[in-house]
N, C-alpha and C positions, 0 to 999 in steps of 0.2 A: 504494500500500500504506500503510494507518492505523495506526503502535503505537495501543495501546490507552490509554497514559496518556501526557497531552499536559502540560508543565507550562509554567501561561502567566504570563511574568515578571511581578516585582514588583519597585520600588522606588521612593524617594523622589527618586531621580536619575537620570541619566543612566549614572556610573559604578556605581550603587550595583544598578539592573538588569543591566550586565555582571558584575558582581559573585557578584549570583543564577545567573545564567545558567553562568557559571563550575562553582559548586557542584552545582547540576543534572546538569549534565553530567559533573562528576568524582563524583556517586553513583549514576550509572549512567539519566539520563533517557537517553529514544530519540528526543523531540521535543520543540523548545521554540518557542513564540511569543512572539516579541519582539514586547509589547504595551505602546508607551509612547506617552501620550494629551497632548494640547497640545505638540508640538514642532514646532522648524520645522526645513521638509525639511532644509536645510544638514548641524543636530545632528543629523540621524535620520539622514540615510545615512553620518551617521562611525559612530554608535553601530551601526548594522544593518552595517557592514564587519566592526567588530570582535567582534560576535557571529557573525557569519558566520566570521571565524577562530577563535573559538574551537569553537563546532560545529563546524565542517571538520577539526579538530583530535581531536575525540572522536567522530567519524563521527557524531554527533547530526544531523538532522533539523531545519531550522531553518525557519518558518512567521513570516512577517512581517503586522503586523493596519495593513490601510491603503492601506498607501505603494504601491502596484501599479506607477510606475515604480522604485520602488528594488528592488522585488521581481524582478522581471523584469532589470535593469543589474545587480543582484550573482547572479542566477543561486541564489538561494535556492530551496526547493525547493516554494514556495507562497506564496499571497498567502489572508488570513482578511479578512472582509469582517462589519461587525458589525449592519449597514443593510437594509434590504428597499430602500432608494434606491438603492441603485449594483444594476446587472443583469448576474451573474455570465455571461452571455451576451457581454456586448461587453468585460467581462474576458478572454476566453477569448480574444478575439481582439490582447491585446494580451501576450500572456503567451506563453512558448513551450508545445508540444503536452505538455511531462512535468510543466508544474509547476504543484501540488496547486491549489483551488479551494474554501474551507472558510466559511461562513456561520452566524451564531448567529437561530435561532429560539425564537418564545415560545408559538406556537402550531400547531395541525394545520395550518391555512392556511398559515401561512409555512414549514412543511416542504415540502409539496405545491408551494408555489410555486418555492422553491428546489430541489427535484426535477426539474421539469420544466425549470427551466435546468439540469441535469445540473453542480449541483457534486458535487463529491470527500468531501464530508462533511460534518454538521451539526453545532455545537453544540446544544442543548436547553437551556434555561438562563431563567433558575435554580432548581437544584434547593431551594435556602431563602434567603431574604431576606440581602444582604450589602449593605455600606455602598454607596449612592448605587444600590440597587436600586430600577429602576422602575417594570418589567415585575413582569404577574403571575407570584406566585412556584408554581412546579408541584407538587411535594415526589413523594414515588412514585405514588400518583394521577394525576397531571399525565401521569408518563413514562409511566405504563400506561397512561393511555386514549388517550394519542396515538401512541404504539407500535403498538399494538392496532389502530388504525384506518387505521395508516399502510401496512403490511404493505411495506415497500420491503428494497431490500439496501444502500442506500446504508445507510454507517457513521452511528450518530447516536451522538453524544459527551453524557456529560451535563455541565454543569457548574453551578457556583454554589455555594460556600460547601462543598462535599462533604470531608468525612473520613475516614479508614480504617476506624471503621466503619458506613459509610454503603455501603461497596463492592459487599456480598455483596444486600441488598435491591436496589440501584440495578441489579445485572446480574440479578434477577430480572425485572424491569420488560420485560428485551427491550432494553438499550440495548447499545451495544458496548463504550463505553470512557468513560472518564472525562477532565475537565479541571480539573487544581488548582491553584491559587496559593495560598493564605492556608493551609494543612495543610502543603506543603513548602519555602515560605519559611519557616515557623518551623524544620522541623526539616526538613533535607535526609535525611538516615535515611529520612525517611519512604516516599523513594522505593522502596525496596526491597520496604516493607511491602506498599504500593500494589501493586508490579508483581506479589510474588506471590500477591495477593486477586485480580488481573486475569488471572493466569497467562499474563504478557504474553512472556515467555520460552519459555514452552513453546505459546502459541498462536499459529495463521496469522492473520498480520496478512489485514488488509481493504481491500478499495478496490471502488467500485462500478465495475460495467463496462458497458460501453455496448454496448447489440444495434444 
């Protein structure tokens, strides 16, 4: 099962993404991704413990981007995968059977492909150009014509740079849900706003099922 708005940490540190992640959580996130890039395993499975305490602590949802052993040893409840290089197929096999399976795509090709390994859910991304973007960038065009052609149940997430009011066009598109960093690390508020543009409160979450 997917909330619809996923918030995927930010900081300059170590503490400073617990810190976010903290906030998120006490303004009401339902998922966060603990996404901290150049560490070594050691730091990351302290840092992913005590996010994991504190999501366990606010029933939050906690998705870890990478570490697929740390993911699997603290029993998080997913592993995000950012690569067309790693094959969410022999993930699968290293992960227990409940926990989530989530990949970011930039094109129809890479949904399709990551479909056919039956992950849990797609990023889309990026919906508009953000620092160290190097994929092309999709904007609503993008989401609708690969929406459109994609016709699947699997959850597709958009993300990239999106804002509050980016919400109401972006769920036009046909996508499910959204992924923010840079809109609620500024202002945690924001979450509320977000959740109720997504009507994540009053909608059945998602998760694709497998015939």
């Amino acid at each position: 099962m997917i909330p619809k708005l996923h918030y995927i940490s930010q900081g300059n540190s170590h503490k400073s993404h617990l810190n976010n992640i903290q906030n998120a959580c006490a303004n009401g996130a339902e998922l966060i991704v603990l996404d901290i890039q150049n560490s070594s395993e050691k730091k990351f499975l302290k840092t992913a413990k005590q996010a994991r305490d504190i999501t366990a602590h606010f029933q939050t949802r906690l998705i870890i981007n990478t570490h697929i052993k740390v993911a699997k040893d603290l029993k998080v409840d997913g592993i995000h995968i950012d690569t067309t290089a790693v094959c969410p197929t022999s993930i699968r096999k290293e992960l227990y059977p409940w926990q989530l399976i989530g990949a970011t795509a930039n094109s129809l090709q890479d949904c399709e492909n990551f479909i056919n390994k039956e992950v849990d859910y797609i990023y889309l991304a990026p919906f508009r150009a953000v620092e160290n973007t190097q994929s092309t960038v999709l904007g609503l065009n993008g989401f609708t014509a690969i929406l459109e052609a994609l016709q699947s149940d699997t959850p597709i997430i958009g993300v990239g740079g999106i804002n509050t009011s980016d919400v109401n066009s972006i769920l036009e598109t046909g996508i499910s849900g959204i992924g923010v960093s840079d809109e609620i690390t500024q202002d945690f508020n924001t979450i509320k706003i977000f959740s109720k543009l997504l009507k994540a409160s009053s909608t059945q979450e998602q998760r694709h099922s497998f015939q």
